[in-house]
C-alpha positions in Angstrom: 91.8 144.8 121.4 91.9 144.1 124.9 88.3 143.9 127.0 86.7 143.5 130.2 85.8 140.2 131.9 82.2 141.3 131.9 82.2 141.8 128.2 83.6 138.3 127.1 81.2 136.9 129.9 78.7 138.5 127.7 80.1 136.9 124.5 80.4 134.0 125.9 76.9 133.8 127.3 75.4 134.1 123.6 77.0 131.4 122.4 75.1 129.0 124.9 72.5 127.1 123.3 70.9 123.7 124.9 72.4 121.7 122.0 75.1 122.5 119.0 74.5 120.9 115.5 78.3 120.4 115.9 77.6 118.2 118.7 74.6 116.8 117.1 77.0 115.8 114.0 79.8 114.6 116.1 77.6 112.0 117.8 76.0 111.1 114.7 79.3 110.4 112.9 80.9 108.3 115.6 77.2 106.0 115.7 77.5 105.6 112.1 81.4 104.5 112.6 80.2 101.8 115.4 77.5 100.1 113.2 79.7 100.5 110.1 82.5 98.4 111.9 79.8 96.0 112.7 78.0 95.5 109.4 81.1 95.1 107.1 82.1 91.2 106.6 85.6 91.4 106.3 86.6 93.9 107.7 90.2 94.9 107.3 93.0 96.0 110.4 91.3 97.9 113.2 93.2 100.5 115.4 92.6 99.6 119.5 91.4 102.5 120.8 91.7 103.4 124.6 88.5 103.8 126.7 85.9 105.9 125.1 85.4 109.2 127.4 81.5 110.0 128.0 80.7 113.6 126.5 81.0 116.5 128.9 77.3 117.9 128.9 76.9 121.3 126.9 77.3 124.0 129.5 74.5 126.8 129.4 76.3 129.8 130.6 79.9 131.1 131.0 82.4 128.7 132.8 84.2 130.2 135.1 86.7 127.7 137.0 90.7 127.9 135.6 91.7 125.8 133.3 93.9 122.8 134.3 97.8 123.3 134.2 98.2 120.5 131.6 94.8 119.1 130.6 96.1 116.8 128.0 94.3 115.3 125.2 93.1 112.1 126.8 92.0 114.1 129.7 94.5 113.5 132.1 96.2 116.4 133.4 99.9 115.1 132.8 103.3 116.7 131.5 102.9 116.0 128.2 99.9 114.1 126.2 99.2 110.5 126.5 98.9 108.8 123.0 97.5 105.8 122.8 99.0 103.0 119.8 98.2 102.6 116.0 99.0 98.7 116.0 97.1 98.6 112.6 99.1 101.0 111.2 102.8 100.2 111.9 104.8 101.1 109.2 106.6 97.9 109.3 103.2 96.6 107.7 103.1 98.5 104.6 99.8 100.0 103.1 96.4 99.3 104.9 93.9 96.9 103.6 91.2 99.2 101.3 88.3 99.8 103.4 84.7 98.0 102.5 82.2 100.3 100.5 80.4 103.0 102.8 77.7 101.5 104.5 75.4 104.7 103.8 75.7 105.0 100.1 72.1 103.8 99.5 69.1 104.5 101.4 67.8 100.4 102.0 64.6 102.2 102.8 63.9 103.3 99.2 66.7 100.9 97.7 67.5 104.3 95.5 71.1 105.1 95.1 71.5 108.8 97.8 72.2 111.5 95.5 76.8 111.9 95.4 78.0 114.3 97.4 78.9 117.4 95.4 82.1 119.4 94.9 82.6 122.5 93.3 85.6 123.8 91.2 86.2 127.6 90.1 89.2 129.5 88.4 90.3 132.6 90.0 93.0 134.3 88.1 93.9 136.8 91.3 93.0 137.8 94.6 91.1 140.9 92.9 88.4 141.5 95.4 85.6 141.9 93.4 86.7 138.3 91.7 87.3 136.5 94.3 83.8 137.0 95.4 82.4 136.5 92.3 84.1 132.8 92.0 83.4 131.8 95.9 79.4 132.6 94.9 79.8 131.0 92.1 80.8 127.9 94.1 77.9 128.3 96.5 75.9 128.5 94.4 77.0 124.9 92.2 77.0 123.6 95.7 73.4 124.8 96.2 73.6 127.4 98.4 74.2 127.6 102.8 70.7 127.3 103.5 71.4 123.8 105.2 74.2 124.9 107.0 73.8 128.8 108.3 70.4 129.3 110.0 69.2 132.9 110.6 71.3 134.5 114.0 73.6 131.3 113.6 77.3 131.5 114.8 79.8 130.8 112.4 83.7 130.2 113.0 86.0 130.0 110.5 89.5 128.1 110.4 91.9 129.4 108.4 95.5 128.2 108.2 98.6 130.2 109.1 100.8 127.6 109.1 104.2 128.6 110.7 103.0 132.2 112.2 104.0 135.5 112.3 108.0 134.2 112.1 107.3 132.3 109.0 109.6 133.9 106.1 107.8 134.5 102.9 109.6 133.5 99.5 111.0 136.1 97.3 108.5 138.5 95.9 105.7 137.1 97.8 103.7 137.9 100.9 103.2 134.9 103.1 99.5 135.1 102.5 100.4 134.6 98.9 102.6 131.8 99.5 101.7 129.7 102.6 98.9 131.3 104.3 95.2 131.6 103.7 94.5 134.7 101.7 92.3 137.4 103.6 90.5 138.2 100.5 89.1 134.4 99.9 87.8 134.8 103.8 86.5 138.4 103.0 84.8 136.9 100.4 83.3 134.2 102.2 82.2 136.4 105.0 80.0 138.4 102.9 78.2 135.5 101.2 78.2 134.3 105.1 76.6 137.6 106.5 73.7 137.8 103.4 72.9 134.0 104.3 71.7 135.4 107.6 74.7 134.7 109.5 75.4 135.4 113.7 78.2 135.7 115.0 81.2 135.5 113.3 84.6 134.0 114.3 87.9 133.9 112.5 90.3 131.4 114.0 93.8 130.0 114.1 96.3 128.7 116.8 99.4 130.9 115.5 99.0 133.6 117.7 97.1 137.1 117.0 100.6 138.6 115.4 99.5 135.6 112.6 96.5 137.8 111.9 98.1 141.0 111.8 100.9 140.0 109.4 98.4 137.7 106.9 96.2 141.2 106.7 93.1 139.9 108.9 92.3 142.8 111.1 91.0 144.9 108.1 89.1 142.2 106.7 87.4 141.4 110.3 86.9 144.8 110.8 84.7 144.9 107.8 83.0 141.5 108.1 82.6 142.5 112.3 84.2 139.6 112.6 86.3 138.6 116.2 90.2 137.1 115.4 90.9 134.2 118.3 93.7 132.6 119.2 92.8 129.2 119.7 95.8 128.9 121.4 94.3 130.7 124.5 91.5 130.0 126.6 89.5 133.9 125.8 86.7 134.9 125.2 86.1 131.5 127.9 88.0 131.1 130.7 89.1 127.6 130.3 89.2 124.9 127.1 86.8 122.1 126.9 87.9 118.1 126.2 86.5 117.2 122.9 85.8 113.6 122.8 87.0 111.8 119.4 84.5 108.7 120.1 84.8 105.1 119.7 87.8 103.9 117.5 90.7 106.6 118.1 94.0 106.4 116.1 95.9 108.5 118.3 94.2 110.7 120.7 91.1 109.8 122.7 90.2 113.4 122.6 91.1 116.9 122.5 91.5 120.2 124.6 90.6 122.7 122.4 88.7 126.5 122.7 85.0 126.4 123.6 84.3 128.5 120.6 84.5 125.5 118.4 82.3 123.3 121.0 79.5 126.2 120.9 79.0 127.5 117.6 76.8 126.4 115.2 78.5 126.2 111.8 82.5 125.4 111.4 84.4 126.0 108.1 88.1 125.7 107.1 89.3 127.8 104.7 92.4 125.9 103.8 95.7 127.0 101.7 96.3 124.3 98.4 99.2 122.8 99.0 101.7 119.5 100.0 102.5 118.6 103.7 105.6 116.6 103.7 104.2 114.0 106.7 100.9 114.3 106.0 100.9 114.4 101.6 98.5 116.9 101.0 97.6 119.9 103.6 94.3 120.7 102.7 90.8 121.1 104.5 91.5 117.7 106.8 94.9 118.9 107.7 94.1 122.5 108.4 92.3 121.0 111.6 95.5 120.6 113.3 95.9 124.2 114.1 92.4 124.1 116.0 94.8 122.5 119.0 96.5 124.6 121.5 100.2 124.3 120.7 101.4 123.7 124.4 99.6 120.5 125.1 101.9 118.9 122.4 104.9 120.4 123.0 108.4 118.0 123.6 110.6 118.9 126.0 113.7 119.9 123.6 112.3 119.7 120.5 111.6 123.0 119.2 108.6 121.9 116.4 105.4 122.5 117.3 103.0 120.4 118.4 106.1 117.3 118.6 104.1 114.7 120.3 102.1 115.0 117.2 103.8 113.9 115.1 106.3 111.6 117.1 109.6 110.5 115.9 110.1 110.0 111.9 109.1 106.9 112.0 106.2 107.1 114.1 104.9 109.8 112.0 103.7 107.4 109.3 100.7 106.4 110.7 100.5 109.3 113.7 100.3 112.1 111.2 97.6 111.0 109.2 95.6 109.3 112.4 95.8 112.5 114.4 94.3 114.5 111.5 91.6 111.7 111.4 90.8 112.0 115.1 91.0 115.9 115.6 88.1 115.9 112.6 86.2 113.4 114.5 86.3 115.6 117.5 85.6 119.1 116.0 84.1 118.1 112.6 83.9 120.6 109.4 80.4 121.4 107.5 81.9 123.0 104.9 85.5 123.5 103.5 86.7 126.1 100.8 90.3 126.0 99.3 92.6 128.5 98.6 94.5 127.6 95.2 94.7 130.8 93.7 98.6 131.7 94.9 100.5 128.9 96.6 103.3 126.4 97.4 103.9 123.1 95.7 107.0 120.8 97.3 105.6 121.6 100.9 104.1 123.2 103.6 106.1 126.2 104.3 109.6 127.7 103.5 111.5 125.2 106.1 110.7 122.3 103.1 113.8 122.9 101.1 111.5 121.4 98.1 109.2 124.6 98.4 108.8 126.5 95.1 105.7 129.2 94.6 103.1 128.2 92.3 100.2 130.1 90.9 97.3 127.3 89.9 94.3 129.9 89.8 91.8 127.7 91.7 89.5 127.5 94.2 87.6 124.0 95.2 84.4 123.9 97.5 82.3 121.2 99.2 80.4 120.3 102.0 82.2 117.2 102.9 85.4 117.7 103.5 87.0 114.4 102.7 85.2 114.7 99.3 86.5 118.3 98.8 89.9 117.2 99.9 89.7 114.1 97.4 89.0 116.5 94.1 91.8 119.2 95.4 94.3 116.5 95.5 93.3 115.3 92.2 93.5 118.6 90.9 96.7 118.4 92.1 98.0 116.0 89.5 98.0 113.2 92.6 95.8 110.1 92.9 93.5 110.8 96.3 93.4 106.6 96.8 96.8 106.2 96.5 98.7 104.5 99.7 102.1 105.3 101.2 104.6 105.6 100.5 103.4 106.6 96.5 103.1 110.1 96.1 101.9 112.4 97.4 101.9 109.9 100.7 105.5 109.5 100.8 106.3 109.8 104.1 102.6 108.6 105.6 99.8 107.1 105.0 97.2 108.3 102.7 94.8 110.3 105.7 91.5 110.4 102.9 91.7 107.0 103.0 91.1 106.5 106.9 88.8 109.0 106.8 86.7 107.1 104.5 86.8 104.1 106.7 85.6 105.7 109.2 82.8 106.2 107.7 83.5 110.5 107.3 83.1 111.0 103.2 84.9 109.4 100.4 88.1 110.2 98.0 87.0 107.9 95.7 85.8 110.1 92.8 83.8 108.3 90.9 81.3 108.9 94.1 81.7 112.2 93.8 79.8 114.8 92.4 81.8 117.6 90.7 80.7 121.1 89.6 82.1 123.6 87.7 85.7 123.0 85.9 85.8 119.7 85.5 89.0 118.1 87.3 90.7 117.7 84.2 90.4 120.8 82.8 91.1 122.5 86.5 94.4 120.1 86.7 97.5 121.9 87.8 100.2 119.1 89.0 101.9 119.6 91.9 105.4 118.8 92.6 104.8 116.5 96.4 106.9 117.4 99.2 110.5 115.4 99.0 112.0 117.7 101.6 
């Protein structure tokens, strides 16, 4: 699939618009965070961010310089990435203070409660194709359709998760897409309903490598869709990444290098896999944002995980985990999040978790916020989505739906949730949490 300079000069040229609505959300979200912070009166431990960077203006045509050797997540073109501290979250503290209510659940202007946002639960027995379909429009459609989200010509990439790559070993009578990966068929699926909403361009992403995509089965399905597969772990079809800034109020990382695809289009969705993450609790539409970020800024010298500095050393990982998955949302947010449930994993994330066992829960949960979404999956999990480290699922971290609601980006409280469809209930399949 290999092609000319000229031609991904082309592609990249029609991306360019003057503004993104991702950026448009992104600067929204992190003003709404700022006069949260200052409205709340008492507000509970705050993390000390490092200087905020200034936005890099939206470019309007190709860029053509080289990217730097090691542009790092702050911005600094080092060795390895500079993290800044989470003093509000040492694990010597124990669980974070609860945050105060969100400052935009009622409009003041009409003193009328804003409508909940809404979530939507289906059962899908199989990946039959026709089914599938049939259950992700039936989702769309309890959500109220993509009209607010997919304008006519629009460019749309979507994030699926391939955790572990090409090398990843499926469990016995499985494929890995029916175990730990993001089934082609749910994207498929998506991708139609995507293309008769009046969808552009359409990207399919990950940051496993393009061998990820040819062992899950994507190359059919973007063939059909027409459809481009990138690895975001490249620079192409740019020739460089762009620094995403997180905004005011980092946990970890002040921002992120990541592929300009994700800065220019115009609609981002994460089609995540159902299951437990044994640092983070739950690996769902949140989580799945990790493997927007090219693996070698984060690599350790000698440790052979991926995307170390990440995560840090096991201790550190109790509040780095779930404040990296906070920031790198912040910094390339999601406007709408569909999760695979159908055929999974419970006990972990992947095969390496010795507590992995395949599960078949026959599900598929949809929303437009993802922290909402996220909340209802893990409830449909069997887990509480409120509960704090170190109760499970959040054994080994804290709870990330919970920072992500005090930073003002959705709610996992349910009872300010909306849900469609099978109620949570009835949809309940408990999962066993990651132990390791």
């Amino acid at each position: 699939m290999a092609k000319t300079e000229e031609h991904l000069k082309g592609k990249a040229d029609a991306l360019s618009r003057p503004i993104s609505r991702r950026q448009f959300v992104a600067g929204l979200a992190s003003l709404m965070a700022l006069l949260a912070a200052r409205c709340r009166p008492t507000p509970g431990p705050t993390p000390t961010p490092t200087a905020t960077p200034t936005s890099a203006p939206r470019p309007t045509s190709t860029p053509t310089g080289t990217p730097t050797a090691r542009a790092t997540a702050t911005g600094t073109s080092t060795a390895t990435p500079i993290p800044t501290d989470i003093p509000a979250l040492s694990p010597t503290k124990g669980p974070m203070s609860a945050p105060s209510p969100i400052a935009t659940s009622v409009d003041t202007s009409t003193a009328m409660p804003v409508p909940r946002p809404r979530v939507a639960i289906a059962r899908c027995a199989s990946y039959d194709r026709n089914l599938v379909e049939q259950q992700v429009r039936a989702l769309i459609e309890d959500l109220g359709g993509l009209q607010d989200i997919i304008k006519p010509g629009g460019s749309v990439a979507i994030k699926v998760n391939l955790t572990g790559g090409a090398s990843t070993q499926p469990l016995p009578g499985r494929s890995l897409a029916e175990a730990s990966a993001t089934h082609p068929e749910v994207v498929r699926a998506l991708g139609m309903v995507l293309r008769q909403a009046g969808a552009g361009p359409l990207y399919i992403v990950e940051a496993w490598g393009m061998d990820a995509f040819t062992v899950c089965g994507y190359e059919p399905v973007a063939q059909d869709l027409g459809a481009e597969l990138v690895d975001l772990n490249a620079e192409a079809p740019f020739s460089d990444f762009i620094v995403m800034p997180v905004g005011a109020r980092a946990f970890v990382y002040n921002s992120f290098p990541l592929n300009r695809i994700l800065e220019r289009v115009d609609t981002f969705i994460s089609v995540a896999k159902m299951k437990c993450h044994y640092n983070a609790g739950v690996t769902l539409s949140l989580k799945n944002q990790i493997g927007c970020t090219p693996e070698r800024f984060y690599h350790v010298e000698g440790n052979l995980a991926p995307r170390a500095a990440m995560h840090g050393s096991a201790e550190e990982s109790v509040t780095r985990v779930p404040g990296v998955i906070v920031d790198i949302n912040r910094a390339s947010p999601i406007d709408f999040a569909l999760i695979d449930g159908i055929m999974t994993v419970e006990g972990g994330e992947g095969p390496w978790i010795a507590s992995v066992a395949p599960v078949s829960p026959g599900l598929l949960v949809a929303g437009k916020n993802p922290v909402c979404t996220d909340a209802v999956a893990t409830a449909v999990m069997g887990f509480d989505p409120t509960t704090e480290w170190p109760t499970t699922p959040f054994l080994h971290g804290h709870n990330h739906l919970t920072l992500a609601r005090a930073m003002g980006l959705g709610t996992n409280v349910l009872d300010e949730i909306e849900v469609r469809g099978v109620p949570i209930a009835k949809a309940r399949f408990s999962f066993k949490p990651a132990t390791g």
